[in-house]
C-alpha positions as CSV (number, residue, x, y, z in Angstrom):
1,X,153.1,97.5,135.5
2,X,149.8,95.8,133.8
3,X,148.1,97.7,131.1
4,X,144.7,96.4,132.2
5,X,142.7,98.8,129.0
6,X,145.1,96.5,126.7
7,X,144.2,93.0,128.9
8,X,140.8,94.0,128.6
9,X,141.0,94.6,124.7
10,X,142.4,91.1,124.6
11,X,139.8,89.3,126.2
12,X,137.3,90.7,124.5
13,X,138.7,90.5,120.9
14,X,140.1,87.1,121.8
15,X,136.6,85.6,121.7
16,X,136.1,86.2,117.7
17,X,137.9,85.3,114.6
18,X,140.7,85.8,113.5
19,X,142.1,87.2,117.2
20,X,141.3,83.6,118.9
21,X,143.6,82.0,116.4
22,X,146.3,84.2,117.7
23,X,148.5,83.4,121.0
24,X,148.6,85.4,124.1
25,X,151.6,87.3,123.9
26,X,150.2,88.7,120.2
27,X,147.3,89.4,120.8
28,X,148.7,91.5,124.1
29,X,150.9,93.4,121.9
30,X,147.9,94.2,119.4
31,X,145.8,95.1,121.9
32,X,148.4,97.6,123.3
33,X,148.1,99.4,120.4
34,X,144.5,99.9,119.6
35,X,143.1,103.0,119.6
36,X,139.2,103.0,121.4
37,X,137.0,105.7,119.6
38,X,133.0,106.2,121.0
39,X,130.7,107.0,117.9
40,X,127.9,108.7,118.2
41,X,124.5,107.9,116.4
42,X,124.5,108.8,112.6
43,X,128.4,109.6,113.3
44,X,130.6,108.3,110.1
45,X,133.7,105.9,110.9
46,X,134.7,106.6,107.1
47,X,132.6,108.0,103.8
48,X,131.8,106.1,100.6
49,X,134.8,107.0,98.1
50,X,137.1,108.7,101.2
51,X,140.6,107.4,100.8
52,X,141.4,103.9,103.0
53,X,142.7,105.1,106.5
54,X,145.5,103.7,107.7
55,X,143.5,101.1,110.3
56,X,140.5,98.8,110.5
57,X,138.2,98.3,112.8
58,X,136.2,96.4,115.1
59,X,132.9,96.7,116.9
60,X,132.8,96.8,120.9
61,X,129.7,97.8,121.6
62,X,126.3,99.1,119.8
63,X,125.7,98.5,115.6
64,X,127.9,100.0,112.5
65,X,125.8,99.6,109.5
66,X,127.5,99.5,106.4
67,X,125.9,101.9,103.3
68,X,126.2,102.1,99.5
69,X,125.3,105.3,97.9
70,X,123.9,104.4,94.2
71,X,121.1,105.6,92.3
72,X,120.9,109.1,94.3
73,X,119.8,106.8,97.6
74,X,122.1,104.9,100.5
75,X,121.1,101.3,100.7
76,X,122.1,99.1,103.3
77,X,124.3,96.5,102.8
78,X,125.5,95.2,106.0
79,X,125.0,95.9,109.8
80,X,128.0,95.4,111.9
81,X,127.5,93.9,115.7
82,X,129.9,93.0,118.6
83,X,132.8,91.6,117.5
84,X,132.5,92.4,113.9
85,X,135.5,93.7,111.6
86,X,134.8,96.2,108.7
87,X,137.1,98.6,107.0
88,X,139.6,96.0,105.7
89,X,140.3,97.5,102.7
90,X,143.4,99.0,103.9
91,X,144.5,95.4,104.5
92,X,143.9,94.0,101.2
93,X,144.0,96.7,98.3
94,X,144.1,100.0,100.2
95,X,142.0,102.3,98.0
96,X,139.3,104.3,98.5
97,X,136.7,102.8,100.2
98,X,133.3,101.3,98.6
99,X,130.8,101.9,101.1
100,X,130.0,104.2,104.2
101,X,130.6,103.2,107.8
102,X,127.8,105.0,109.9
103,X,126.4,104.2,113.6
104,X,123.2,103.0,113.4
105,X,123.2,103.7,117.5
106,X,125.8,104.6,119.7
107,X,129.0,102.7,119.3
108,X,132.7,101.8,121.1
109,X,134.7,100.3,118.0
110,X,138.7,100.0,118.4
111,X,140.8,101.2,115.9
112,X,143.6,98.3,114.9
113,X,146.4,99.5,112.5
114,X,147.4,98.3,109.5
115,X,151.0,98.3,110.3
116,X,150.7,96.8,113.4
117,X,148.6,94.0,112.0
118,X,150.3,92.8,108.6
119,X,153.2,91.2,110.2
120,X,151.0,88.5,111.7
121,X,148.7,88.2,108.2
122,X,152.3,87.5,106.6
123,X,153.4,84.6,109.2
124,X,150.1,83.3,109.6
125,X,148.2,81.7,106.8
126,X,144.8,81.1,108.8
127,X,145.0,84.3,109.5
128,X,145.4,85.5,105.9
129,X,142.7,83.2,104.8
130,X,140.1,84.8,107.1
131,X,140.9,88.4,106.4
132,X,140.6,87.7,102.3
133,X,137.5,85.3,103.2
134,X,135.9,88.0,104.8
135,X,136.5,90.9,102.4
136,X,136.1,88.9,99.0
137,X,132.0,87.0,100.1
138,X,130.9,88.0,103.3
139,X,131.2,85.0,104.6
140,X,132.0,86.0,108.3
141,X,130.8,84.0,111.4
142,X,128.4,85.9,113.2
143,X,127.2,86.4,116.7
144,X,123.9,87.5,118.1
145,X,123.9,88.8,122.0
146,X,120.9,87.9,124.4
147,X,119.8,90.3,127.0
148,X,122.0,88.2,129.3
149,X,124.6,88.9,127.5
150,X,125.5,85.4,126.5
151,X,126.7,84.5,123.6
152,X,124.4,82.1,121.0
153,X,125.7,80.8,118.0
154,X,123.5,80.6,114.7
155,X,121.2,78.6,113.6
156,X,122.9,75.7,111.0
157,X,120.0,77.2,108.2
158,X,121.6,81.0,108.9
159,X,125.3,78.7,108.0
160,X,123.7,77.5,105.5
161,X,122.3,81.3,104.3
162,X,125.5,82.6,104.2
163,X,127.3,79.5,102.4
164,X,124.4,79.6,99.5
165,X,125.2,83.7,99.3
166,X,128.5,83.0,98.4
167,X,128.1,79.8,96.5
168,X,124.7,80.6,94.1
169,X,125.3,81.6,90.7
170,X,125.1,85.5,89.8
171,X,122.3,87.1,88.3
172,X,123.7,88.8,85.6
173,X,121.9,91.5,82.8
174,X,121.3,89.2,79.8
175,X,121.1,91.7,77.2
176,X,123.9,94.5,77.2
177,X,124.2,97.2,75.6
178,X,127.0,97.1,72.8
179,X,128.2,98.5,69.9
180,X,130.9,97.8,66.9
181,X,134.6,99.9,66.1
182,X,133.2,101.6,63.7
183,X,131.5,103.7,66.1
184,X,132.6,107.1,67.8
185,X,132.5,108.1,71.4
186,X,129.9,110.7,70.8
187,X,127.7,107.7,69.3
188,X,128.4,105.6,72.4
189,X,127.9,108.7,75.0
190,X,124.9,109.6,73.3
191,X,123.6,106.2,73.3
192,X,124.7,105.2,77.0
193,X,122.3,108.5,77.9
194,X,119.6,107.1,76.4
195,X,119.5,103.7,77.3
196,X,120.7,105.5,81.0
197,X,123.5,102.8,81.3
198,X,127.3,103.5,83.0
199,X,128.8,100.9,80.4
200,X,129.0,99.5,76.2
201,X,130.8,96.7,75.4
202,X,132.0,96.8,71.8
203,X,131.8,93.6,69.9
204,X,133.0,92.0,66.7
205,X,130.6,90.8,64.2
206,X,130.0,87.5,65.7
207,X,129.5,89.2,69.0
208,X,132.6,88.5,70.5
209,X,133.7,91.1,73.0
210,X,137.0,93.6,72.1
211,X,136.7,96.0,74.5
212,X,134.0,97.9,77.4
213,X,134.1,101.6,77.9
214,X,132.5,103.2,81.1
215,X,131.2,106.3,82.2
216,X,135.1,106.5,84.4
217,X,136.2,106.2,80.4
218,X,134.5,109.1,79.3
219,X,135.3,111.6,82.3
220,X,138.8,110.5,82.7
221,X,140.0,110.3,79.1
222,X,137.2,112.5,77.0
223,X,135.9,115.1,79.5
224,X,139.8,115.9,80.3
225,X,140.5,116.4,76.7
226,X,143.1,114.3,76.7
227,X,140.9,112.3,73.4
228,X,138.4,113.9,71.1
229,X,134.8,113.6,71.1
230,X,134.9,112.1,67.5
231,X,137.7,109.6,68.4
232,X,136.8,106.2,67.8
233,X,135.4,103.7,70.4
234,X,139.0,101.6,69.8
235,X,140.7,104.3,70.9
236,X,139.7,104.9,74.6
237,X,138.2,101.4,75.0
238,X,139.7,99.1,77.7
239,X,141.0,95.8,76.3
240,X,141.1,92.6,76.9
241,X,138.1,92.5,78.9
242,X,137.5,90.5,81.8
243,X,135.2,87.5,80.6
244,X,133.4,84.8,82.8
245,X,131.2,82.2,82.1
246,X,127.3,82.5,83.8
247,X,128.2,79.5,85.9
248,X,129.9,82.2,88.2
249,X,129.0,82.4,91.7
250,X,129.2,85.5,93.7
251,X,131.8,84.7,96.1
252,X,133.7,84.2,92.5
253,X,132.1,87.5,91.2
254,X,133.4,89.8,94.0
255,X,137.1,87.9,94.1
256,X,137.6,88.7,90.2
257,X,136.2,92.3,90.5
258,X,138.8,93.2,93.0
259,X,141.6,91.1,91.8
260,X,141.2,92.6,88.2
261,X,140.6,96.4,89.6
262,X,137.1,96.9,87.3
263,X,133.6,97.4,87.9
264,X,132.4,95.0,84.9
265,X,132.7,91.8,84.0
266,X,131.6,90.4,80.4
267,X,129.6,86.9,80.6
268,X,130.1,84.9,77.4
269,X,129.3,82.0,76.5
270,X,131.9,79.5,77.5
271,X,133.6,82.1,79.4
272,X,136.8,82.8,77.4
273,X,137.1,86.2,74.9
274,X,136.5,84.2,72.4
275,X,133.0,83.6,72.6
276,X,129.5,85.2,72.1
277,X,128.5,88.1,74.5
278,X,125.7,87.2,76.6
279,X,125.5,89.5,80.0
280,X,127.0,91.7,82.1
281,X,127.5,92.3,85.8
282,X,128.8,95.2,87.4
283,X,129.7,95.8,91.1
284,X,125.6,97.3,91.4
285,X,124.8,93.8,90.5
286,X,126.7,92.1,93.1
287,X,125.9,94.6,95.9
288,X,122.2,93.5,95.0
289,X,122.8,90.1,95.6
290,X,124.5,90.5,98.9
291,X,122.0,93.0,100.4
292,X,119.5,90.4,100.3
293,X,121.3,88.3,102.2
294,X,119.1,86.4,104.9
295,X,121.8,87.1,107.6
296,X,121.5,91.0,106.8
297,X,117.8,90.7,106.9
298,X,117.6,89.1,110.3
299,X,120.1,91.6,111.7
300,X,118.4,94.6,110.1
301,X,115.0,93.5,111.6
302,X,116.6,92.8,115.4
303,X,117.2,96.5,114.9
304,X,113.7,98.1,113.5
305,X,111.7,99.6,116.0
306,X,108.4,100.0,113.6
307,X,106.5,97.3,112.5
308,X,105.6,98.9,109.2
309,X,109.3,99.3,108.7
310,X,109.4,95.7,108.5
311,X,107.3,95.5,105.6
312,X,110.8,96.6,103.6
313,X,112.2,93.5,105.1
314,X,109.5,91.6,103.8
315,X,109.4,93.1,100.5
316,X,113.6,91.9,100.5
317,X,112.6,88.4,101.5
318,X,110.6,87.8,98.4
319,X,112.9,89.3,96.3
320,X,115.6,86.9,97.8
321,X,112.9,83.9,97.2
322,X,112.6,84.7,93.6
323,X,116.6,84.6,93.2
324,X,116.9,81.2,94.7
325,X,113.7,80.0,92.1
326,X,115.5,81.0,89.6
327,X,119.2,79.8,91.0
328,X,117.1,76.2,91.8
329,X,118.4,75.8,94.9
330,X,116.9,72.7,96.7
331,X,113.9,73.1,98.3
332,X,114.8,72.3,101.9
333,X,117.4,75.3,101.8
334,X,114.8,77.6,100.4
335,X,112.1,76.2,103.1
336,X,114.6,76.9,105.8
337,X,116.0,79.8,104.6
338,X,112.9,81.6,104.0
339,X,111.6,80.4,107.2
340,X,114.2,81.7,109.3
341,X,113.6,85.4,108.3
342,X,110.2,85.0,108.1
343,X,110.1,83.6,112.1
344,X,112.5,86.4,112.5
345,X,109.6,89.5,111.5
346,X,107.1,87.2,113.3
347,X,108.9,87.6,116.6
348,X,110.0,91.3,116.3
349,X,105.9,91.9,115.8
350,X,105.5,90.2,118.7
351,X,108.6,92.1,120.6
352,X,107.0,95.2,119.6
353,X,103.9,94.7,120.4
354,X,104.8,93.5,123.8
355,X,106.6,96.8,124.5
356,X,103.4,98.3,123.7
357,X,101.7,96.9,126.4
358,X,101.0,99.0,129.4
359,X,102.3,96.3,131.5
360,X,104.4,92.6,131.3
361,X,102.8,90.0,131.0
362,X,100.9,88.7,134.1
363,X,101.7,84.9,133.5
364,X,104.2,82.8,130.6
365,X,102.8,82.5,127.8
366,X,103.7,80.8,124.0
367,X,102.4,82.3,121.0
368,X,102.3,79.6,118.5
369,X,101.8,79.9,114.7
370,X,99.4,76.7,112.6
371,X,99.6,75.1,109.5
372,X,102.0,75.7,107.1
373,X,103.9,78.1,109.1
374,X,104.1,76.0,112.1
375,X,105.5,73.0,109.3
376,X,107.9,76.4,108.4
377,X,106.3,75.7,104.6
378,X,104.9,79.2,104.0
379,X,107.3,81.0,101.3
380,X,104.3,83.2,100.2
381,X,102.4,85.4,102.7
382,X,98.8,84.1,103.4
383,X,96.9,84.5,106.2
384,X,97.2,84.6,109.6
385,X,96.8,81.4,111.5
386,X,98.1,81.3,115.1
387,X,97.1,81.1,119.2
388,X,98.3,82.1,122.3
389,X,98.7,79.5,125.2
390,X,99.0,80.5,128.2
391,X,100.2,79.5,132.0
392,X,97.0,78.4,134.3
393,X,96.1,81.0,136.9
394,X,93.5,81.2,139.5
395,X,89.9,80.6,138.3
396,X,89.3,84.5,139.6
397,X,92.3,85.7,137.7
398,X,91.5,84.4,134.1
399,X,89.2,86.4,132.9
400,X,91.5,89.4,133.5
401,X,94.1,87.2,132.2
402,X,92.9,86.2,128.7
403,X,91.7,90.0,128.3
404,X,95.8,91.2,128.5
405,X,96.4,88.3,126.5
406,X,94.0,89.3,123.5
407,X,94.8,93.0,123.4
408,X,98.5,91.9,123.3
409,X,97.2,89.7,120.4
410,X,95.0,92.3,118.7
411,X,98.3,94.2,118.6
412,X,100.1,91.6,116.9
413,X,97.8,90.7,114.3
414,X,97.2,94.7,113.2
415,X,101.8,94.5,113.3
416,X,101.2,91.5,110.6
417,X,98.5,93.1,109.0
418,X,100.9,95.9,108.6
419,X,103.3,93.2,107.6
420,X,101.3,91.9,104.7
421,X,99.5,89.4,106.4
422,X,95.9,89.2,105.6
423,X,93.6,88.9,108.7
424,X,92.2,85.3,108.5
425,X,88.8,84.7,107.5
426,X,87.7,82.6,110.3
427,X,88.9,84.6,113.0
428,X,91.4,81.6,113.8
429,X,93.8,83.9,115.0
430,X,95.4,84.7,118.9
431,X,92.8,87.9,118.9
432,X,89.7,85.9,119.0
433,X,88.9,84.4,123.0
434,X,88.8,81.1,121.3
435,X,92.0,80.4,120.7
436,X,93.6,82.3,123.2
437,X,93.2,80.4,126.3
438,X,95.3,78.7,129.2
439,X,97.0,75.3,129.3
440,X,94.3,73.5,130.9
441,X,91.5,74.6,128.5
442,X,93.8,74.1,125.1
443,X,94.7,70.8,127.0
444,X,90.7,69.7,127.3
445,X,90.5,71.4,124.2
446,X,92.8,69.0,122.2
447,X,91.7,65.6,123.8
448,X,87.6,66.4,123.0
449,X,88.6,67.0,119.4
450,X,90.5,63.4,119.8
451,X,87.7,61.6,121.9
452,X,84.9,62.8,120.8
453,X,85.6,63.9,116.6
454,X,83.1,66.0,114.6
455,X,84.1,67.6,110.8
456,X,84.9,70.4,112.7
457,X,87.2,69.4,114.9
458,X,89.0,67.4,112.5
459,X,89.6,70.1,110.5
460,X,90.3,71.8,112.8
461,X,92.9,69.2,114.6
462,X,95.1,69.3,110.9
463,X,95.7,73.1,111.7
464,X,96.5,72.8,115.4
465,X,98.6,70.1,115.4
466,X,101.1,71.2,113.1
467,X,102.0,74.0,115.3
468,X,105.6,75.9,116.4
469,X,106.3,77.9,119.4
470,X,107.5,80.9,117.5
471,X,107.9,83.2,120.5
472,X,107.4,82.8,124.4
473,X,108.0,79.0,126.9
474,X,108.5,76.6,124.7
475,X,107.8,74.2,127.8
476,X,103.7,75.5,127.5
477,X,103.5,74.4,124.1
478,X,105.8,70.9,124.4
479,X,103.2,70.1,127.2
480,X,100.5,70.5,124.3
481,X,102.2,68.3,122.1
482,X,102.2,66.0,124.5
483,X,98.8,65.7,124.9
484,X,98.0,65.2,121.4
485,X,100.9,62.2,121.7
486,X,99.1,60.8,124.7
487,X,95.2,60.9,123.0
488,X,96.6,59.4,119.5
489,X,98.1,56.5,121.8
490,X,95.4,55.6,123.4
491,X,93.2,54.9,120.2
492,X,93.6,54.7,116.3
493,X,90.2,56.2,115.3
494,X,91.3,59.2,115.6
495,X,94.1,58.9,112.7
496,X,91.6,56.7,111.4
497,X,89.4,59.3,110.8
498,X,92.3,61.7,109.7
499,X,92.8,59.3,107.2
500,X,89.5,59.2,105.8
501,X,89.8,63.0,105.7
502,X,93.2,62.6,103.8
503,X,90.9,59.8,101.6
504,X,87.7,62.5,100.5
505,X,90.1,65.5,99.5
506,X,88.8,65.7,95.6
507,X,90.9,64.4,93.4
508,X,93.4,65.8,91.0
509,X,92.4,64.1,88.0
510,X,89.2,62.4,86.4
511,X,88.6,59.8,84.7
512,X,89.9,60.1,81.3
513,X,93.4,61.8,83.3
514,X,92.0,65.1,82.8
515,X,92.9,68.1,86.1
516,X,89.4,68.4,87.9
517,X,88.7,72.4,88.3
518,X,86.9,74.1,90.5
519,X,83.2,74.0,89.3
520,X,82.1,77.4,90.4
521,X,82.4,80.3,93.3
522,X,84.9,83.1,92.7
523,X,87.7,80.7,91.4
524,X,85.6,78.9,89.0
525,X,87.5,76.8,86.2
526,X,90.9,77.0,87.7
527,X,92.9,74.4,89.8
528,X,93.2,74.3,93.6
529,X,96.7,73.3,94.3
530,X,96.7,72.8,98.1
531,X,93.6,71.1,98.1
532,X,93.6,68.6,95.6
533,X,97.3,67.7,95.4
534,X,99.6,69.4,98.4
535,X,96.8,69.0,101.2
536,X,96.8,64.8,101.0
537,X,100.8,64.9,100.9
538,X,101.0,67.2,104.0
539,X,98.2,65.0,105.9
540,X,99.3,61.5,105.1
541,X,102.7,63.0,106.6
542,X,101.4,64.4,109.6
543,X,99.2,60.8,110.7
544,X,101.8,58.6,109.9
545,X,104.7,60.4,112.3
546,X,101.4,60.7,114.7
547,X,101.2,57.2,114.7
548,X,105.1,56.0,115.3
549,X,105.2,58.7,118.0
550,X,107.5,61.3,115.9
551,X,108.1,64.6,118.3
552,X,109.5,67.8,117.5
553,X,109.3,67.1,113.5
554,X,106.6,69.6,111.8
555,X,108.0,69.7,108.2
556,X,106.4,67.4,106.0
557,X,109.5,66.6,103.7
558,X,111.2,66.2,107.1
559,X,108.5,64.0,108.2
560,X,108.9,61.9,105.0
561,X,112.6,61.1,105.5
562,X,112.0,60.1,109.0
563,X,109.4,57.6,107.9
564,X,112.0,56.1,105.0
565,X,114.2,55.5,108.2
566,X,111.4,53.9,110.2
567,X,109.7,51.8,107.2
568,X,112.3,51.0,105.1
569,X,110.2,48.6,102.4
570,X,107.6,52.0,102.2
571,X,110.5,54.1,101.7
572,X,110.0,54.2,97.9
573,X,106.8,55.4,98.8
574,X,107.8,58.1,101.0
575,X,110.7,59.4,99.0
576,X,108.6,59.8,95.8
577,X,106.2,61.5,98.4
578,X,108.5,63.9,99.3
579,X,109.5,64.3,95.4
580,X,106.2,65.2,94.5
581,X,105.9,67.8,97.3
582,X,109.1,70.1,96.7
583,X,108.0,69.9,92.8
584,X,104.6,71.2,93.9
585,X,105.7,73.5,96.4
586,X,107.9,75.2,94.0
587,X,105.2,75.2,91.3
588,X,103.0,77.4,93.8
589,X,105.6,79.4,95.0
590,X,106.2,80.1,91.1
591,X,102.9,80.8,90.1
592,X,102.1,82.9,93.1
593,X,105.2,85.2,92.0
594,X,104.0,85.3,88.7
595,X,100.7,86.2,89.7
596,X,101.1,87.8,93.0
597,X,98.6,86.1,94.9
598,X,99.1,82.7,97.4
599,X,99.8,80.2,93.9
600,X,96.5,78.5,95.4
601,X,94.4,78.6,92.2
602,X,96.1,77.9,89.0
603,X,94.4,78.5,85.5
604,X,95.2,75.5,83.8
605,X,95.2,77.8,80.2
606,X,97.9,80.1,81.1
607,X,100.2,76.9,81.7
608,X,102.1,74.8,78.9
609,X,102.3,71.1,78.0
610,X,105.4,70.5,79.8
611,X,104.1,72.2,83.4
612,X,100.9,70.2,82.6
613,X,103.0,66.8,82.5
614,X,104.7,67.7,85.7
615,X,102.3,68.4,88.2
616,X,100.8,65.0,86.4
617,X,103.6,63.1,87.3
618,X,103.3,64.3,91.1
619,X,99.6,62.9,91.6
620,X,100.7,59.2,91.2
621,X,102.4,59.5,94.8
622,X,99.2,60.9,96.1
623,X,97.4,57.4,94.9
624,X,100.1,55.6,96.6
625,X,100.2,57.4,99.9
626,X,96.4,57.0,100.2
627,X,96.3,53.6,99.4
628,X,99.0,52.8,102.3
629,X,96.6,54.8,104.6
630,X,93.6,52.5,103.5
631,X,95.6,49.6,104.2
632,X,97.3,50.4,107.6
633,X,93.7,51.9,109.3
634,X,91.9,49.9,107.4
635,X,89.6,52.7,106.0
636,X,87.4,50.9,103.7
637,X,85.1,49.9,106.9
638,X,85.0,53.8,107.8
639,X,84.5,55.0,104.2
């Protein structure tokens, strides 16, 4: 007779790692003997520091976030969705476990155990490889569910997200606390109280590191009695120490943690014993770095049902920005990265607010989002810039039409406001009747600004063009992008007169190769970024894919390695181009950190001689770029 719960089990876990690399008949005879449990919401699988059961486990149905208590408050380090293993610590080292398993909503997980399991981790090596992948960075493959129920695989730049987690170097504390033998554990204990640390490493006198005691040190051999509080540090010190250089990466970081059973590791110099102290990074530290993980982020905000709530998010994402400024990663990755979570809070605003509405939607609709965040280049919060398109109805319908569309609007903008995002200036936001309109009208719209170009509408055109369906039918805003296709075709004066836009931004640098400031207004005396040195990059980008008929690419360093393929003898051009524009980008992103504003405005004092040479060296593509747009629209007749 057919167990049909057990053939069930099996198809279900066969669609994930590492079940679909087992056959049939196995994974039959493990599904025969797993034990389905339904959690309730807030209901614990296991507790933080509870000793390993004798199973692990795997999500059917709902969420299981994963918590770390630390610093008197749990912090979320992972969120577990269909399909998902967690608990494997019984499978690899089988003590007590490291984190909480809780039900962030109602949950079916099945219950596989250990000794049913090991025998195939023994004969199968891909098998073994995925359960240590998994427990020592992370890295799992993850799986999103539509409302279909249909299965969508991630993104390549969420791939990427979880390959940089594991592969950046660790941020470490640079200055640890230490001491010398000579000292007693009283002087330690005393001094680990006030500088409110769990650790001291003792060093020699060239700073080499002998030995670490922790806080586990001073309950487990001092508060016991088994030493005296006057003993000597040498005494109840754990030696050798585990030493790594700060080239470590945190995949690296959690594998030595586990394989050498301790909560510390020293960084030294060149890594060895024998070397000079000069960090430290506990298990905290590495639980840091992993809860900023994008792919956590993005599951986290799937599941928060507030949109101030996702102001945390937010708050995470720049945290996670700063790390990869400071770990250098290239700037595509950090663009994409940051992007990805950033689209991810835009459209859970958007999902919120919709829910808010006292009714769906009457037509299809596209919400799309301008400038740099439609080019997917915004890594600091600005402004809101963005529009809602929406399907043509009956000439009696649209008035009632737009109105849904602009309270659903006004309810997004307040969620971004909430978010952080300041409401824009010029009112060039989905909320205002002006740029939330129907197909036909953005349509008409789009070709008078070509036909028929004014300042305004030029301006104008440089925003709306770099645009991005964030949320809604795609198909509404491809038709747009069409159009624009369809006018630049028919005539060159438009881009000819981008071009001379691109031409008149001020200049970087004067005469004698001194950096032009602003010459008065509120940022009087500093220098504007965008304007004079990002802004002529972004547009030379944007009217040279225009004009060889480049669809679907927004992202200006994107848009320069497409034109290297197209124009080969420019592609020295284009490449130093693109350069220039991830030094700059980087240099705002920076400063804006540091100063926590947008980066726009820079005051030249407050930067040395070596920044000063490098934002120099970018402005020499800018000359270039502009003198190839002279040349190939033949600008001097319009200038």
């Amino acid at each position: 007779m057919k167990n049909t719960i057990a053939e069930r089990i099996q198809d279900f876990l066969k669609q994930f790692p590492p079940f679909d690399i087992l056959k049939k008949d196995e994974l039959l005879a493990i599904s025969s003997q797993v034990k389905v449990s339904y959690i309730e919401k807030s209901a614990h699988v296991f507790r933080q520091d509870q000793p390993c059961h004798d199973e692990f486990y795997v999500v059917r149905e709902g969420a299981i976030g994963l918590y770390r208590n630390f610093d008197k408050e749990q912090h979320l380090v992972d969120i577990c969705d269909a399909g998902d293993l967690f608990g494997l610590r019984i499978m690899i080292i089988k003590k007590n476990y490291r984190m909480s398993a809780v039900a962030d909503e109602e949950s079916i997980v099945y219950a596989i155990s250990a000794k049913t399991f090991e025998p195939f981790i023994e004969e199968n090596k891909e098998v073994n490889k995925f359960l240590l992948g998994t427990f020592a960075s992370h890295a799992r493959d993850y799986y999103t569910e539509t409302e279909k129920g249909q299965r969508i695989d991630n993104t390549i730049s969420i791939e990427v997200a979880q390959d940089l987690s594991a592969l950046r170097s660790i941020s470490y504390r640079k200055k640890p606390e230490t001491c010398s033998l000579d000292h007693s554990v009283k002087d330690i204990a005393q001094k680990m109280t006030k500088k409110r640390v769990g650790y001291i490493v003792i060093v020699d006198d060239d700073k080499y590191p002998m030995g670490i005691i922790t806080d586990v040190d001073l309950r487990t051999k001092v508060a016991t009695g088994m030493f005296e509080i006057t003993s000597s540090v040498a005494e109840i010190m754990v030696a050798p120490i585990v030493t790594y250089s700060k080239k470590l990466t945190v995949a690296e970081a959690q594998i030595a943690l586990i394989k050498h059973n301790v909560n510390h590791l020293c960084i030294t110099k060149d890594g060895t014993r024998n070397s000079k102290l000069i960090g430290i990074l506990s298990d905290h530290d590495l639980l840091v770095s992993f809860g900023n993980n994008p792919s956590v982020l993005i599951k986290e905000i799937k599941r928060i049902k507030k949109p101030k709530k996702l102001r945390y998010i937010r708050k995470q994402l720049e945290k996670l920005l700063k790390s990869y400024l400071e770990q250098d990663i290239p700037t595509a990755h950090i663009l994409s990265l940051i992007s990805e979570v950033n689209e991810a809070l835009l459209a859970r605003v958007i999902e919120l607010a919709q829910k808010d509405m006292e009714t769906l939607p009457p037509v299809g609709f596209s919400f799309l989002v301008l400038g740099s965040q439609g080019r997917r280049e915004q890594l600091l919060i600005t402004d809101q810039d963005n529009a809602i398109v929406f399907e043509d109805v009956k000439e009696e319908e649209y008035e009632s039409t737009q109105q849904y569309f602009i309270r659903l609007a006004n309810k997004i903008t307040k969620g971004l406001h909430s978010l952080g995002y300041e409401y824009c200036p010029a009112e060039m936001m989905a909320s205002n009747p002006r740029w939330c309109m129907s197909s036909s009208k953005w349509e008409t719209q789009f070709r008078d600004w070509m036909t028929t170009p004014t300042p305004e509408s030029t301006l104008l055109s440089s925003i709306f063009f770099d645009f991005q369906c964030l949320y809604g039918d795609e198909k509404i805003a491809d038709a747009l992008s069409d159009v624009v296709f369809d006018g630049v075709n028919k005539s060159n004066r438009f881009l000819a007169l981008l071009g001379v836009s691109a031409l008149q931004k001020p200049s970087p640098l004067g005469f004698f190769k001194q950096f032009l400031v602003e010459q008065n207004g509120e940022h009087k005396d500093t220098f504007d970024i965008k304007t004079r040195a990002m802004m002529v990059l972004i547009d030379a980008a944007r009217i040279l894919t225009l004009h060889h008929n480049i669809k679907g690419v927004n992202n200006t360093l994107l848009r320069y390695a497409k034109l290297s393929e197209l124009e080969p003898k420019n592609a020295a051009i284009f490449e130093s181009c693109a350069k220039a524009f991830r030094v700059l980008i980087k240099f705002r992103t920076r400063q804006g950190l540091l100063h926590n504003d947008s980066g726009r405005f820079i005051k030249l004092n407050t930067l040395g001689k070596k920044d000063k040479l490098k934002l120099k060296r970018c402005f020499r593509p800018i000359r270039d770029i502009q003198e190839l747009l002279r040349v190939r629209f033949q600008l001097n007749t319009l200038l």
